[in-house]
C-alpha positions in Angstrom: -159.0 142.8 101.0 -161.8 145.4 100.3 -161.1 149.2 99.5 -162.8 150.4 102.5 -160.4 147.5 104.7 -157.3 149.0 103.1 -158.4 152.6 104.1 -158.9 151.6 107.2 -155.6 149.9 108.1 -153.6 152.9 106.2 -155.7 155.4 108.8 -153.7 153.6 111.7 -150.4 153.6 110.0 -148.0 156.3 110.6 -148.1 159.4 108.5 -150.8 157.5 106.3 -152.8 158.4 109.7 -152.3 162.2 108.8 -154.1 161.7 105.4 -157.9 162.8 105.0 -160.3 159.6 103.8 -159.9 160.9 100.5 -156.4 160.9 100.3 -156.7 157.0 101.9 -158.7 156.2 99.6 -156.6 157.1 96.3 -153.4 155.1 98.4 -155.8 152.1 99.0 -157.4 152.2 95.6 -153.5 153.1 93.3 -151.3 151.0 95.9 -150.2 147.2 95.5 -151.7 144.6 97.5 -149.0 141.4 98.2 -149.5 138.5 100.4 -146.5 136.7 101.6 -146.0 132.8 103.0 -144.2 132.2 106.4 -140.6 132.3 105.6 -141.1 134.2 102.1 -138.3 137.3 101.9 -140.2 140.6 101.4 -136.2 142.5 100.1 -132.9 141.9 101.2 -130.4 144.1 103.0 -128.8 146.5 100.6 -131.6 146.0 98.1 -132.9 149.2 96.0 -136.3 150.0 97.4 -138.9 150.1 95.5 -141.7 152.0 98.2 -143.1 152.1 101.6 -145.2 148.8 102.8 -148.4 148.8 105.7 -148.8 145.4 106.9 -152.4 144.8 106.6 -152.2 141.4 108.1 -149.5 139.1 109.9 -146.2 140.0 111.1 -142.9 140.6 109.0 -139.3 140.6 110.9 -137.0 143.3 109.9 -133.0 141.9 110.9 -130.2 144.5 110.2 -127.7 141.7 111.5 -128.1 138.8 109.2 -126.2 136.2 112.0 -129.3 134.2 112.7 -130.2 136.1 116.0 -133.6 137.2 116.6 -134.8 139.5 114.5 -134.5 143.1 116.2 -138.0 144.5 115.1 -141.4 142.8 114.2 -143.8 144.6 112.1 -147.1 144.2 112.8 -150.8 144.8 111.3 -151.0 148.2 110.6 -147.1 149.0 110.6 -145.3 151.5 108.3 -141.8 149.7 107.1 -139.4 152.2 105.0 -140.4 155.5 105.7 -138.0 157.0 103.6 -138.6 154.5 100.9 -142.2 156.3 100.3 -139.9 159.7 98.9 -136.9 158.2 97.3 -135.2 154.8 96.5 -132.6 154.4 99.1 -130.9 151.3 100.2 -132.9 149.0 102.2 -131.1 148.8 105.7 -133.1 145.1 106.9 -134.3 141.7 105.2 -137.9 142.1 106.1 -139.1 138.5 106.1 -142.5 137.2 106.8 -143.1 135.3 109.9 -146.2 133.9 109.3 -148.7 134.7 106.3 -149.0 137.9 105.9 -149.9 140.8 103.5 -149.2 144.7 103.0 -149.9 147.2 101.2 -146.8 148.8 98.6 -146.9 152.6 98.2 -144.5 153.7 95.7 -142.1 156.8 95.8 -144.5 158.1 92.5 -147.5 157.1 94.0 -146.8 159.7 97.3 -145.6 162.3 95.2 -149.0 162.6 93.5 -150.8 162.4 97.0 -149.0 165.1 98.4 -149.3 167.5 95.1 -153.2 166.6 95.3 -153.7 166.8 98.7 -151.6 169.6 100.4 -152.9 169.9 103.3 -151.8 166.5 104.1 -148.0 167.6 102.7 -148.3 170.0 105.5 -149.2 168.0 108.0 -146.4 164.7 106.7 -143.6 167.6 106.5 -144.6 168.9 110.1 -144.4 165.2 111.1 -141.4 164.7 109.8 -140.1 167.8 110.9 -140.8 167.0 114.4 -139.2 163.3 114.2 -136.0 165.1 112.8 -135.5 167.4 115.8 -136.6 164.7 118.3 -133.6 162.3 116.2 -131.3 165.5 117.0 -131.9 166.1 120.6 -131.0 162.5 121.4 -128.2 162.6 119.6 -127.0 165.8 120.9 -128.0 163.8 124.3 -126.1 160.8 123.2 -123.0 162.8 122.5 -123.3 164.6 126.1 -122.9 161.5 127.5 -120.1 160.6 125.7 -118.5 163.7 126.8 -119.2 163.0 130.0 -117.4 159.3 129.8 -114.4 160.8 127.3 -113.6 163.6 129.6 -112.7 165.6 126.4 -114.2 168.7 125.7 -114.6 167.6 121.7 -113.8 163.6 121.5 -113.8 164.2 117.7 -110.6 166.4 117.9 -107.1 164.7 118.6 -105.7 166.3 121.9 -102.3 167.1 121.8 -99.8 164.6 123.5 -102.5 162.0 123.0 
């Protein structure tokens, strides 16, 4: 795939779309282009990741489970898969496999470190992103544990009434 097709499918992809062309284009140009066969295992469940990927073409299933049910997310052209994994090497939480030929782009912990320090205006604008998706991830779980409430009866279902 050409530089400028890269740049162009990391400028749809989440927080890749907050970058300025610039920035695209030192991802597109320092990032590692795979391609994948229908069936072929991008990483396992509980591997060590290694970075972020954009799918640039195709469609890669993402199944937490492992018990042969349908996978519970599809990635699709222009897809971000391991957000986290672009800062730090975490556990991988999904086998991402491809389901039909496919290809994506790898952006490596190292590789966003030196975007951000070069570009920080776009480190403004990813933490601000992030930011937000961390009190939206908040507010429905404080939601989530209203309802709970409500179905417990229990002022704190965490703490052991007494007699109980």
């Amino acid at each position: 795939m050409a530089l400028e097709d890269d740049i162009a499918t990391l400028s749809q992809a989440p927080l890749f779309n907050l970058l300025e062309k610039d920035a695209l284009r030192l991802v597109a140009f320092a990032s590692e282009s795979r391609t994948y066969r229908e069936g072929d295992v991008l990483f396992k469940k509980g591997d060590r990741s290694d970075g972020g990927y954009v799918v640039t073409r195709g469609s890669i299933a993402l199944d937490a489970a492992e018990d042969g049910s349908p996978a519970a997310f599809v990635a699709g052209t222009g897809a971000l898969i391991g957000q986290a994994a672009l800062f730090a090497r975490i556990e991988r939480r999904a086998t991402a496999t491809a389901q039909e030929p496919s290809a994506i782009i790898r952006v490596t912990p190292s590789l966003m470190r030196r975007v951000l320090e070069e570009f920080p205006d776009a480190a403004a604008a990813i933490h601000d992103a992030m930011a937000d998706e961390l009190t939206r991830l908040t507010e429905g779980l404080e939601r989530v544990r209203q309802q709970l409430l409500a179905i417990d009866g229990d002022d704190d279902p965490a703490v052991p009434q007494e007699g109980k």
